[in-house]
C-alpha positions as a printed NumPy array, in Angstrom:
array([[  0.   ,   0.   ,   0.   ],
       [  1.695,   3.533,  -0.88 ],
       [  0.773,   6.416,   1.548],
       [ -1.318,   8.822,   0.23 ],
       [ -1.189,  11.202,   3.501],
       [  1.178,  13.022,   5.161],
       [ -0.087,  11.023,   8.53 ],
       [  0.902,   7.665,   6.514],
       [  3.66 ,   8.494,   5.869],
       [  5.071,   9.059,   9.222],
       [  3.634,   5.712,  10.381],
       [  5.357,   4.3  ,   8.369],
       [  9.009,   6.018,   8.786],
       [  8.254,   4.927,  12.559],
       [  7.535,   1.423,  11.589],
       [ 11.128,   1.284,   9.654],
       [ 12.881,   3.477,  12.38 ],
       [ 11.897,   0.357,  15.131],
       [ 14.274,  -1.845,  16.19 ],
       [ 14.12 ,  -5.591,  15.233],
       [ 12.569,  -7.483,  17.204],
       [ 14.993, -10.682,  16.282],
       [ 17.781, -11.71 ,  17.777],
       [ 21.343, -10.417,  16.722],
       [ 23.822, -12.551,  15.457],
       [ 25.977, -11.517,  18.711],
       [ 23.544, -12.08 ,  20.997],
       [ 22.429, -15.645,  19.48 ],
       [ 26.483, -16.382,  19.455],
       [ 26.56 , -15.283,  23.312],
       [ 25.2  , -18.406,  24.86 ],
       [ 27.974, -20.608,  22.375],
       [ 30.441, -18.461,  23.8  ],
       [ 29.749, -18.851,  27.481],
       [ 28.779, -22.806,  26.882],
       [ 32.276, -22.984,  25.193],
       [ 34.13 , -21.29 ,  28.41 ],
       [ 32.426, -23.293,  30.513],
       [ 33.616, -26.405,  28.54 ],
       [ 37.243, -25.6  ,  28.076],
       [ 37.1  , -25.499,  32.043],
       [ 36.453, -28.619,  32.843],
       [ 39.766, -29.791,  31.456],
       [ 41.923, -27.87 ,  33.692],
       [ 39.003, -28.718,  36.745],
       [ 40.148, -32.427,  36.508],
       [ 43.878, -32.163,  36.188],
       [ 43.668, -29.96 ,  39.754],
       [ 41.552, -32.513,  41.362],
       [ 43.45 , -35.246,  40.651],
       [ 46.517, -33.798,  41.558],
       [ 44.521, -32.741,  44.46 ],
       [ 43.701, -36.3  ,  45.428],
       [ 47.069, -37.484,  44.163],
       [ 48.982, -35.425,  46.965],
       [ 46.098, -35.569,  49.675],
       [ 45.041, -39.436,  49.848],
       [ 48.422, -40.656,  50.396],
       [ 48.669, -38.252,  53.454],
       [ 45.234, -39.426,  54.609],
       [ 46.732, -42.659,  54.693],
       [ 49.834, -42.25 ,  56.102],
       [ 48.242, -39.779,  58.715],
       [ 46.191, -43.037,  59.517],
       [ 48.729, -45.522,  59.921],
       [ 50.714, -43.138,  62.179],
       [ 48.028, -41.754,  64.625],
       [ 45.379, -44.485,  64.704],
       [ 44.969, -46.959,  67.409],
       [ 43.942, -49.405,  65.013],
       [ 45.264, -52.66 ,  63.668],
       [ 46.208, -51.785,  60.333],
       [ 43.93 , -54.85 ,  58.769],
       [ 41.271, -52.895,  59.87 ],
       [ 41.532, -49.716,  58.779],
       [ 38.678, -48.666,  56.449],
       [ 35.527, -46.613,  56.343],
       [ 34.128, -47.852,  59.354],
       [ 36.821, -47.045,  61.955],
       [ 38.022, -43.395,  60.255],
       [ 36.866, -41.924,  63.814],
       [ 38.294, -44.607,  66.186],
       [ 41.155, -44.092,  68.607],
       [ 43.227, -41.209,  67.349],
       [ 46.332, -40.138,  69.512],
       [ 49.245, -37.926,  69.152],
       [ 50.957, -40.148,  71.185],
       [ 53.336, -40.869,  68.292],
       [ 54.698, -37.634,  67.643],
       [ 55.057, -36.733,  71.166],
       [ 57.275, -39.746,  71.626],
       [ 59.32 , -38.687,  68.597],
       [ 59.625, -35.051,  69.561],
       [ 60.603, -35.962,  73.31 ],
       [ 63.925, -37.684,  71.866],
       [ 67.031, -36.122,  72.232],
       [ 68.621, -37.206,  68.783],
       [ 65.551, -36.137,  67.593],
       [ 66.092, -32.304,  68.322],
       [ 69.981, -32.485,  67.911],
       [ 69.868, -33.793,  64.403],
       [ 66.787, -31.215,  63.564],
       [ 69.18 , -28.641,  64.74 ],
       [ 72.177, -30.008,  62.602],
       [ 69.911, -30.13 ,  59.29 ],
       [ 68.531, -26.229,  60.107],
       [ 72.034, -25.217,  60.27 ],
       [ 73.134, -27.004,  57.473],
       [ 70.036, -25.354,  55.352],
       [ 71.169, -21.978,  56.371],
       [ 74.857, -22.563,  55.077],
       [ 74.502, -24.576,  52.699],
       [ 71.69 , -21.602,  51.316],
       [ 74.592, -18.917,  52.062],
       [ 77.408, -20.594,  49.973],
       [ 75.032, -21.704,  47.426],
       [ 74.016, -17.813,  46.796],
       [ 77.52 , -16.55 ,  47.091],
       [ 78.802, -19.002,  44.572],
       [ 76.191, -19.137,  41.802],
       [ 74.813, -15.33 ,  41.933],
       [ 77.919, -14.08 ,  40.685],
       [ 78.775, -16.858,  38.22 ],
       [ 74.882, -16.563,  36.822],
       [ 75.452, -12.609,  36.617],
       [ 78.471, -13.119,  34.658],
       [ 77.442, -15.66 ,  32.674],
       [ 74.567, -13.582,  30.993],
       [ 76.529, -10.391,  30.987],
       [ 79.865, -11.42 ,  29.765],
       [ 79.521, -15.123,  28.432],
       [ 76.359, -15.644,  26.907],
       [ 77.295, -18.151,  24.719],
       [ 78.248, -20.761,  27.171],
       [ 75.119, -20.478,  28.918],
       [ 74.05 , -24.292,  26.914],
       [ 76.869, -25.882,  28.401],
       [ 76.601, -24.129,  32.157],
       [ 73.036, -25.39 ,  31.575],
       [ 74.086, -28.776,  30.619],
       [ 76.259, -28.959,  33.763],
       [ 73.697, -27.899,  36.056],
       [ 71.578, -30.666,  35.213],
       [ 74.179, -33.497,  35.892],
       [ 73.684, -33.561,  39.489],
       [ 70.05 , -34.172,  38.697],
       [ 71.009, -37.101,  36.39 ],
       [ 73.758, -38.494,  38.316],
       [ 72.389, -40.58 ,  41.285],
       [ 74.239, -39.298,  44.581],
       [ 75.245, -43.172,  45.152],
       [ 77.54 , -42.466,  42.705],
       [ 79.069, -39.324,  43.963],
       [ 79.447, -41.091,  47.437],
       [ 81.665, -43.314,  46.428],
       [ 83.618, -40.359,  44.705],
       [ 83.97 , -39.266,  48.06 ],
       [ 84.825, -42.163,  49.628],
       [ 87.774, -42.762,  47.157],
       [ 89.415, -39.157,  48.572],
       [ 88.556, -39.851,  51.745],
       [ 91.759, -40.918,  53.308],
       [ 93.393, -37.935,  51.419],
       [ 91.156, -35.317,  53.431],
       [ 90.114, -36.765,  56.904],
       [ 90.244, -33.734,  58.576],
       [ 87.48 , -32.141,  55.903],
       [ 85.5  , -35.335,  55.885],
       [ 85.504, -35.78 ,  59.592],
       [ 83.139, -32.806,  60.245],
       [ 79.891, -32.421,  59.901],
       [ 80.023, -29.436,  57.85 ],
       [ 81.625, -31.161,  55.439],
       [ 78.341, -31.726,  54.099],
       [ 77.546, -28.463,  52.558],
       [ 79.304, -28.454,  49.268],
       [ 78.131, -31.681,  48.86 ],
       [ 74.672, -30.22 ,  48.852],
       [ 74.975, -27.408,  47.381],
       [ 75.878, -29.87 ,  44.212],
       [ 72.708, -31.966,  44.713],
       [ 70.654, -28.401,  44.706],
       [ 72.142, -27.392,  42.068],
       [ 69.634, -27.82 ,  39.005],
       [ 67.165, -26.01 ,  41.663],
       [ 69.257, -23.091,  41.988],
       [ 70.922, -22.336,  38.718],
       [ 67.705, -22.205,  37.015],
       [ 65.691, -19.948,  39.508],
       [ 68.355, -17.584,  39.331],
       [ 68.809, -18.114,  35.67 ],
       [ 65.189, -17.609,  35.458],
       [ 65.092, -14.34 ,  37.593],
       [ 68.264, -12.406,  35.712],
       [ 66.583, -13.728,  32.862],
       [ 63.637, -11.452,  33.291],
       [ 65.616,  -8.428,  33.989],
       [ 67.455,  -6.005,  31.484],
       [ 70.416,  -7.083,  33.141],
       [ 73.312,  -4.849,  30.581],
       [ 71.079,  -1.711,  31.494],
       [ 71.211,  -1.941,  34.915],
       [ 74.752,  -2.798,  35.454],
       [ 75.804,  -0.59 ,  32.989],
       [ 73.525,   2.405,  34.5  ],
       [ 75.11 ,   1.284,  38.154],
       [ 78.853,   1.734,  36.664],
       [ 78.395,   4.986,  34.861],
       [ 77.19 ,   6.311,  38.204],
       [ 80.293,   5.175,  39.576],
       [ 79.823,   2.511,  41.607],
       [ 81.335,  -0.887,  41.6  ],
       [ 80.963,  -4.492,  40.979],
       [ 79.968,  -4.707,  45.002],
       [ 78.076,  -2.049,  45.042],
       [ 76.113,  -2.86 ,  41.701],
       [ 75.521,  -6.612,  43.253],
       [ 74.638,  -5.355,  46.458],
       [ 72.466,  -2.619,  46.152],
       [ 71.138,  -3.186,  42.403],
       [ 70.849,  -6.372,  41.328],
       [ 70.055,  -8.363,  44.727],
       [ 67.104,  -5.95 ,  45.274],
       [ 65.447,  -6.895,  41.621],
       [ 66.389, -10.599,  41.937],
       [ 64.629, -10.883,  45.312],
       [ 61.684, -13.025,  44.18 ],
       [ 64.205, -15.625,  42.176],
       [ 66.426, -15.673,  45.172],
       [ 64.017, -16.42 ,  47.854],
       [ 62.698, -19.435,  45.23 ],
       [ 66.365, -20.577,  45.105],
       [ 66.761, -20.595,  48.78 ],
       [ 63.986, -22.46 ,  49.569],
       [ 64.366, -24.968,  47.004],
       [ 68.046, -25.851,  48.611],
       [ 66.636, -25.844,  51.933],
       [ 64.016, -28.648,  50.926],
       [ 67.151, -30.653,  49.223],
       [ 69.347, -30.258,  52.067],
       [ 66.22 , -31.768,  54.62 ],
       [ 65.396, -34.258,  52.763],
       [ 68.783, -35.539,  51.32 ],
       [ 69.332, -39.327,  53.131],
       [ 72.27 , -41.14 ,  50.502],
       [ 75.539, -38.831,  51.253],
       [ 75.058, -38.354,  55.499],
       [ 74.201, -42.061,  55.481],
       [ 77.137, -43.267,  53.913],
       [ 79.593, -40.649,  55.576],
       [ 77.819, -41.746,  58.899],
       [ 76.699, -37.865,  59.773],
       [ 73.471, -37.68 ,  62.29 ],
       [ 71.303, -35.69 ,  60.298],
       [ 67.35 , -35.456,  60.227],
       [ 66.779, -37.618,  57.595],
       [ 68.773, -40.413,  58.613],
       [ 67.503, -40.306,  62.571],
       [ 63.977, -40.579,  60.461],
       [ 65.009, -43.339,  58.605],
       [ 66.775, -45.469,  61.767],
       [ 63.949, -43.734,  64.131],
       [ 61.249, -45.726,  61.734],
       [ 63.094, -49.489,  61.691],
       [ 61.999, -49.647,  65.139],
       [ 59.229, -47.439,  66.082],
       [ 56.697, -48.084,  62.758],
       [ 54.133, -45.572,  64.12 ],
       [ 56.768, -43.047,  65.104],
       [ 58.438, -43.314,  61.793],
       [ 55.635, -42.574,  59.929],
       [ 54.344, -39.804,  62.   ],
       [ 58.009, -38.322,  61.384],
       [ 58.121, -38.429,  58.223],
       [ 54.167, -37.07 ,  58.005],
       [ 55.963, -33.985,  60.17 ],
       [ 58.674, -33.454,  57.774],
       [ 56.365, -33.88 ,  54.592],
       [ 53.749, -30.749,  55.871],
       [ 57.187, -29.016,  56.869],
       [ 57.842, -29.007,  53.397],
       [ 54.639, -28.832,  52.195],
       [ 54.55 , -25.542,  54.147],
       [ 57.884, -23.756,  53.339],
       [ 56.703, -24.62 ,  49.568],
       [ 53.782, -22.576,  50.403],
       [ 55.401, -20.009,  52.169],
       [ 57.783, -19.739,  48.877],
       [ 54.104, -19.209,  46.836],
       [ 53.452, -16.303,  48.785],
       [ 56.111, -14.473,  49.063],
       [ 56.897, -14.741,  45.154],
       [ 53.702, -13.888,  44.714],
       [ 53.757, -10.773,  46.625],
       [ 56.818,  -9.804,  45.26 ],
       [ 55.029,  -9.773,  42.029],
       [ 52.472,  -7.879,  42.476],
       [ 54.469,  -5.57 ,  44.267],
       [ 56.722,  -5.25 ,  41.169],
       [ 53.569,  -4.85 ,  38.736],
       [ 51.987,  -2.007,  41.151],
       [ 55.564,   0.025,  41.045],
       [ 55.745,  -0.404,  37.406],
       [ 51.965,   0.942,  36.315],
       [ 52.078,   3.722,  38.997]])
């Protein structure tokens, strides 16, 4: 029908002027699009549950063993409730080896920690800044320890043994050794962490100002490799507490191996240690989360504002 009116005519510029009443192709691809998140999610859902359950049922059980009253044929559903004690881990932590070979391992963390930093933050730094071409085989090296059982460096040691008593003898004698074993760790959290910085401008900015190679490690580079040092440290802390093959064989008294002679005749006790040590870990692993984490964000806020 063709309007004849003026009146017609703006009915039907109205009519045209309206919006459609059907849906828009965005809005019909909307619900794909949030179906399609909510798919791709349950991927990732699964792998953290299982890991969950992966890490958390074998503590359940060990947990069990160690602090239930019960035969251990009859551990199952029906007696999850019955006769816990802490009696276990009171015994444990009222021997006296117990406490001096915890102190023994804390202070070999701590030094072992302190040499590992002083050798390998200066030989990283240099290795990007002057000798970046050998950073494959410094790589390659690092990983040997990791590939290498320590069995086999034991009985290196015990072959110069007789050449070095006097080194051998103490119980300090330890740390090097452990500072090899942690050495993947380290090297590649600190690799990781200079990796991330402009390291040329900075040192070359510290220099032109005057100061020196100290003064540019101390008061420049430490402060912006805080968050890969602190991941270092406590990864060679966890190595050095939980390393059993090179204090056994050199006969030292360390944590691990009062744990491991502790548990041959105590079978509750031994497993409530070594539940103690693996939330001790469990927690400085944690502790490492947070603090990188913080770090981070701290390092993002400075940066936008």
């Amino acid at each position: 029908m063709i309007p004849t009116s003026a009146d017609d005519q703006l009915v039907v510029l109205e009519e045209e002027l309206e919006p459609s009443s059907t849906p828009t192709v965005s809005g019909a691809l909307e619900p794909v699009g949030r179906q399609r998140r909510r798919t791709s999610r349950i991927g990732p859902t699964i792998v953290l549950v299982a890991c969950a359950l992966f890490f958390v049922l074998p503590m359940v059980a060990t947990a069990r063993f160690a602090l239930q009253n019960v035969p251990m044929v009859n551990l199952g559903w029906s007696t999850v409730f019955d006769r816990w004690t802490l009696r276990p881990i009171l015994d444990v932590l009222g021997e006296d080896q117990f406490r001096t070979t915890v102190v023994l391992s804390l202070k070999l963390a701590c030094l072992t920690v302190l040499f590992t930093q002083l050798l390998l933050l200066p030989t990283t730094l240099w290795v990007h800044l002057r000798l970046p071409k050998v950073r494959p085989l410094i790589e390659f090296l690092t990983v040997l320890p990791y590939v290498i059982p320590p069995i086999a460096l034991v009985a290196g040691i015990l072959v110069i043994k007789p050449s070095v008593p006097w080194f051998l003898n103490s119980d300090y004698s330890l740390i090097p050794f452990y500072a090899v074993l942690a050495l993947p760790f380290t090297y590649r959290a600190l690799d990781a962490g200079i990796g991330a910085l402009d390291v040329k401008t900075l040192v070359d900015a510290s220099r032109s100002l005057g100061a020196g190679w100290g003064t540019t490690l101390a008061r420049v580079m430490i402060p912006n490799l805080r968050s890969a040092i602190v991941a270092s440290s406590f990864l060679t802390a966890t190595v050095v507490l939980g390393e059993y093959t090179i204090a056994s064989v050199l006969l030292k008294e360390t944590f691990p191996t009062f744990m491991a002679q502790y548990g041959e005749g105590h079978g509750q006790g031994g497993m409530a240690l070594a539940l103690l040590a693996l939330l001790a870990t469990t927690a400085l692993l944690a502790l490492l989360t947070i603090l990188t984490r913080r770090r981070g964000v701290a390092a993002q806020s400075a940066t936008v504002f």
